[in-house]
N, CA, C and O of each residue as an XYZ file, in Angstrom:
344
protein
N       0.849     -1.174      0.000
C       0.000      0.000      0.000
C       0.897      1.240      0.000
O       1.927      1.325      0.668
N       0.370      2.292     -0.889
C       0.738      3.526     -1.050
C       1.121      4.134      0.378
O       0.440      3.850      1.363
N       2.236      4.982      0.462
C       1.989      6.160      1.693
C       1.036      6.936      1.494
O       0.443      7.173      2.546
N       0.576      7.491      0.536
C      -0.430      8.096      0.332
C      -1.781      7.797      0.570
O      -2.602      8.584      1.040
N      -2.053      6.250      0.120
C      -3.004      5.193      0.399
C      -3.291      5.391      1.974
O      -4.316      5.734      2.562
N      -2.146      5.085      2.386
C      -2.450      4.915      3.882
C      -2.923      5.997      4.867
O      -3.678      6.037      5.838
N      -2.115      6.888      4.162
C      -2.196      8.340      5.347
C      -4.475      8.167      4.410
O      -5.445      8.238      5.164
N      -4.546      8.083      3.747
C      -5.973      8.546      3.402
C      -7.037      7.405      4.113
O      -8.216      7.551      4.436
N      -6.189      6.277      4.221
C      -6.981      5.531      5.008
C      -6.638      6.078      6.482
O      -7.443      7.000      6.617
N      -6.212      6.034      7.136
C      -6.036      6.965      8.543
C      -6.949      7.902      8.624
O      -7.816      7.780      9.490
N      -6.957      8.932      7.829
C      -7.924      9.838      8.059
C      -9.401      9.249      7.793
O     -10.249      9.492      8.651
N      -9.642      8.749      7.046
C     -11.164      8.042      7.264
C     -11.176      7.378      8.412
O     -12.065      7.642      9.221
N     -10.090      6.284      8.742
C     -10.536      6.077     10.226
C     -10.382      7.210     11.020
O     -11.471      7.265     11.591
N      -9.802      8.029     11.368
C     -10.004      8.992     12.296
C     -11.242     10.109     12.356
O     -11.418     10.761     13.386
N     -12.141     10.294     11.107
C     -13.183     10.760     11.110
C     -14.378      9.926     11.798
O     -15.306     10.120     12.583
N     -13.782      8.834     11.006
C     -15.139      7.733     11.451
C     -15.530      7.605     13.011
O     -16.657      7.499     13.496
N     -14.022      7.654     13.792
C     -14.046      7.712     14.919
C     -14.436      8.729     15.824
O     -14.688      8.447     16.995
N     -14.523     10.091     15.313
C     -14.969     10.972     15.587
C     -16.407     11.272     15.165
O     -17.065     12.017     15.891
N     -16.910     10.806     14.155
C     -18.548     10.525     14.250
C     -18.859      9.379     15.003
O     -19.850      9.441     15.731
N     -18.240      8.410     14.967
C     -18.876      7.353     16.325
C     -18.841      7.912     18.007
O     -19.629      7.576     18.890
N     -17.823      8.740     18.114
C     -18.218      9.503     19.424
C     -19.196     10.184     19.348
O     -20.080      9.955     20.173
N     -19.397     11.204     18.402
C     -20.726     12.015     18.496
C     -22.148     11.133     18.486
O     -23.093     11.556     19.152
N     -22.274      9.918     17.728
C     -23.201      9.107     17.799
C     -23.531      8.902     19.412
O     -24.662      9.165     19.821
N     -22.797      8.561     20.053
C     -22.904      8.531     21.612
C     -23.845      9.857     22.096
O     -24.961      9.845     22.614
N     -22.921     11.078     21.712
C     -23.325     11.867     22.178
C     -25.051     11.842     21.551
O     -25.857     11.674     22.466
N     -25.440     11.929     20.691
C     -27.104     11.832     20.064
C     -28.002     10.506     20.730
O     -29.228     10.432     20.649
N     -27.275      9.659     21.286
C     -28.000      8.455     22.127
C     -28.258      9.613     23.546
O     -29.395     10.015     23.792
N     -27.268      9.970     24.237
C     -27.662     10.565     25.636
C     -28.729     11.447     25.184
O     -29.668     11.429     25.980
N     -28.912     12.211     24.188
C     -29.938     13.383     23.899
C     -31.337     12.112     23.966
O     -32.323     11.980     24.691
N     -30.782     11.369     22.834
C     -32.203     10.403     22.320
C     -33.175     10.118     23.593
O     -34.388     10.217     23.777
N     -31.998      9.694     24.430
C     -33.111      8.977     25.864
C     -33.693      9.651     26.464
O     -34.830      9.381     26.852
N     -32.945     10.964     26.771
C     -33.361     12.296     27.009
C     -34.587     12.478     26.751
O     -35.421     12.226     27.620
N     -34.896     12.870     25.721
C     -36.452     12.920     24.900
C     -37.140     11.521     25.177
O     -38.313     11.625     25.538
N     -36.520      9.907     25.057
C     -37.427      9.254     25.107
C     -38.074      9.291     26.645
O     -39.188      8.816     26.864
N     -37.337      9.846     27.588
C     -37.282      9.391     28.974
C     -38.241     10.810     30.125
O     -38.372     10.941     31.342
N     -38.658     11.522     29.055
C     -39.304     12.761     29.065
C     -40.357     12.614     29.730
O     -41.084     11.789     29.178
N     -40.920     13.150     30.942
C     -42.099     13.418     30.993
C     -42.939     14.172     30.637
O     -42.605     14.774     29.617
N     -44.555     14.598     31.270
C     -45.375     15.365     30.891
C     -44.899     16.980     31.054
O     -45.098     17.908     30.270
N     -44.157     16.979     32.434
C     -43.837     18.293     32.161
C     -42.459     18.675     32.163
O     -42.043     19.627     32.824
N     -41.705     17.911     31.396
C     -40.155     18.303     30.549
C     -40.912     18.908     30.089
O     -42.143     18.891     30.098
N     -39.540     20.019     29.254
C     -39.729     20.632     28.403
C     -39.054     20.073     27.199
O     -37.856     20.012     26.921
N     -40.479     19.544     26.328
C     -39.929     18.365     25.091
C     -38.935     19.472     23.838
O     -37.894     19.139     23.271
N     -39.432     20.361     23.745
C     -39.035     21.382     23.089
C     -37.370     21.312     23.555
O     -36.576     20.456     23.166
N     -37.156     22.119     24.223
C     -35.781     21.851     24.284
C     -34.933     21.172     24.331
O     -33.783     21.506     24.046
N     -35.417     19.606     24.847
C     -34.633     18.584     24.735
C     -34.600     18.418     23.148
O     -33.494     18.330     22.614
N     -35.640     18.375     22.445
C     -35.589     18.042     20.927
C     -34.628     19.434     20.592
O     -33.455     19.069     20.523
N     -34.732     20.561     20.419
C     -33.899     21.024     20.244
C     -32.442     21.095     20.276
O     -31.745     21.737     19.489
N     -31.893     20.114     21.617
C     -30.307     19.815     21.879
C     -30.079     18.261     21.092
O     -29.103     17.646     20.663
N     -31.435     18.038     21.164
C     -30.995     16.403     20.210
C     -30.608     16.859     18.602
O     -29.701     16.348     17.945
N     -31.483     17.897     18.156
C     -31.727     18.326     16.822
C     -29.619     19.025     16.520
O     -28.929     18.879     15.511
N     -29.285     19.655     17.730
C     -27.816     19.993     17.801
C     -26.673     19.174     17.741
O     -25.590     19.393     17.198
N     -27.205     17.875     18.588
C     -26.424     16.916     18.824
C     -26.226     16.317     17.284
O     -25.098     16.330     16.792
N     -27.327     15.805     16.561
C     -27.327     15.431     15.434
C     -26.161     16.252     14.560
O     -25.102     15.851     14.077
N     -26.938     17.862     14.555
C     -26.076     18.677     13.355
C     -24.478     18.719     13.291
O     -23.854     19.043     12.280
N     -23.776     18.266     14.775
C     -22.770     18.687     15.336
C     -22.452     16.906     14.525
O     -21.790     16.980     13.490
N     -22.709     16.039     14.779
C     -22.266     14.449     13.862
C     -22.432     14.864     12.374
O     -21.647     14.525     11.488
N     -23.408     15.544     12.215
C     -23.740     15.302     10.619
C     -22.355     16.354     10.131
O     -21.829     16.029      9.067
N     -21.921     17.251     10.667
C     -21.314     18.524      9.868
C     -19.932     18.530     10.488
O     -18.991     18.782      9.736
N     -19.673     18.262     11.879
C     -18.472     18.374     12.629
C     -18.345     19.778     14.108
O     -17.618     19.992     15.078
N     -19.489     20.379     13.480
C     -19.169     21.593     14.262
C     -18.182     22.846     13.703
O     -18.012     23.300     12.572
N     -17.645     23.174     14.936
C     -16.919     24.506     14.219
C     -15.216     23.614     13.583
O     -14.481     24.208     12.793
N     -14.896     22.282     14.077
C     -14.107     21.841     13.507
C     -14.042     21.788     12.346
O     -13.257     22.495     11.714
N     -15.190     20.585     11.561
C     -15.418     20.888     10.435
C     -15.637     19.377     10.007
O     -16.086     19.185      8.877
N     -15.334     18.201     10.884
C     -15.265     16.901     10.826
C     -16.087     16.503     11.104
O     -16.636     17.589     11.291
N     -17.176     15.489     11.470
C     -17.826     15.050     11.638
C     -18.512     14.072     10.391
O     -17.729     13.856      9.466
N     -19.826     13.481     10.263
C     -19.947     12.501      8.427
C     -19.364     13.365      7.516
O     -18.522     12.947      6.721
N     -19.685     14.420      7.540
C     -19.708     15.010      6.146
C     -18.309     15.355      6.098
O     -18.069     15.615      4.918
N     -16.973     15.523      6.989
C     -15.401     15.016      6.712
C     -15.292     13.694      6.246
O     -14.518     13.412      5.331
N     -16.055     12.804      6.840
C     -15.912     11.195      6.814
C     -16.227     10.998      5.737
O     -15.582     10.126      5.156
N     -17.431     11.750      4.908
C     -17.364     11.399      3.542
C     -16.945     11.951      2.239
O     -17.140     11.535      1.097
N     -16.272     13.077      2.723
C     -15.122     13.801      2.016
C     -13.981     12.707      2.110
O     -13.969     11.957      1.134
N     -13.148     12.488      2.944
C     -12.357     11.557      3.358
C     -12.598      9.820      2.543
O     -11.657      9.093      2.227
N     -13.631      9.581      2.408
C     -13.694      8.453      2.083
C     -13.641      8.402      0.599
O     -13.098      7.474     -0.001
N     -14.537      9.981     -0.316
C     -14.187      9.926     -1.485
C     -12.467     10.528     -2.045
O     -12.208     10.815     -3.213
N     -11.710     10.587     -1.157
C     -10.349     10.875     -1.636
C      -9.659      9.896     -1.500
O      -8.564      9.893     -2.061
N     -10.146      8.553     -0.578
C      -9.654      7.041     -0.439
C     -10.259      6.402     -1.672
O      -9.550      5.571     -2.239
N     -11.525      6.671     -2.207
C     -11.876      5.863     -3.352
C     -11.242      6.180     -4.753
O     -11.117      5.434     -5.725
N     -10.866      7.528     -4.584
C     -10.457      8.148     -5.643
C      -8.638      7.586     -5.599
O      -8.203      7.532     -6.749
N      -8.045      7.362     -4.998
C      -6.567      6.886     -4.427
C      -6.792      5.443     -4.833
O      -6.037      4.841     -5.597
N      -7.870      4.929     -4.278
C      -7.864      3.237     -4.501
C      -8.234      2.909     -6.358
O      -7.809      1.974     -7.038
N      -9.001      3.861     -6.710
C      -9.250      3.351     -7.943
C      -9.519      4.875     -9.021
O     -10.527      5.526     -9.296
N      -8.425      4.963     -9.313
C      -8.277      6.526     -9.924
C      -8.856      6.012    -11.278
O      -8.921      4.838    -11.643
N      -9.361      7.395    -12.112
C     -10.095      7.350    -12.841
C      -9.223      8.155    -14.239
O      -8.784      9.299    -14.116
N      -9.098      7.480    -15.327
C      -8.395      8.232    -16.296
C      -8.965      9.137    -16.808
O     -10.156      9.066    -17.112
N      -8.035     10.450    -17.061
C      -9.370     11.475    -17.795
C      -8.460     11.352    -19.194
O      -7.273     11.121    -19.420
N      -9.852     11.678    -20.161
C      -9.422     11.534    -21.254
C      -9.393     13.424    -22.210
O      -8.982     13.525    -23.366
């Protein structure tokens, strides 16, 4: 395997790993809301779940989170099986 190969596989695992922590973090929100009573305030818990989510889906102010992971993964596919331009 490429050095190049590799360092690109690294970084997909290291994104991945950093959306599987945030996944955690969207379970504590989840129960949160499931675990809600009549007079929580459902609103705001859905609101920090709705954060928790955006913060996995986008990365936050980092910038990592899926949407690095799947930046990252198309520069590993593109490395693993490059495409000739004609």
């Amino acid at each position: 395997m490429s050095e190049e190969l590799q360092k690109a596989e690294e970084k997909v695992n290291k994104e991945f790993k950093k959306v599987a922590e945030s996944i955690a973090d969207i379970h504590v929100a989840f129960h949160a809301v499931k675990d809600a009573g009549p007079m929580d305030d459902l609103y705001g818990l859905l609101d920090d779940l709705e954060d928790r989510v955006k913060k996995a889906r986008t990365g936050g102010l980092t910038g990592s989170g899926a949407k690095g992971h799947r930046k990252a993964m198309a520069e590993y596919r593109d490395l693993l099986n490059p495409t000739t331009e004609t």
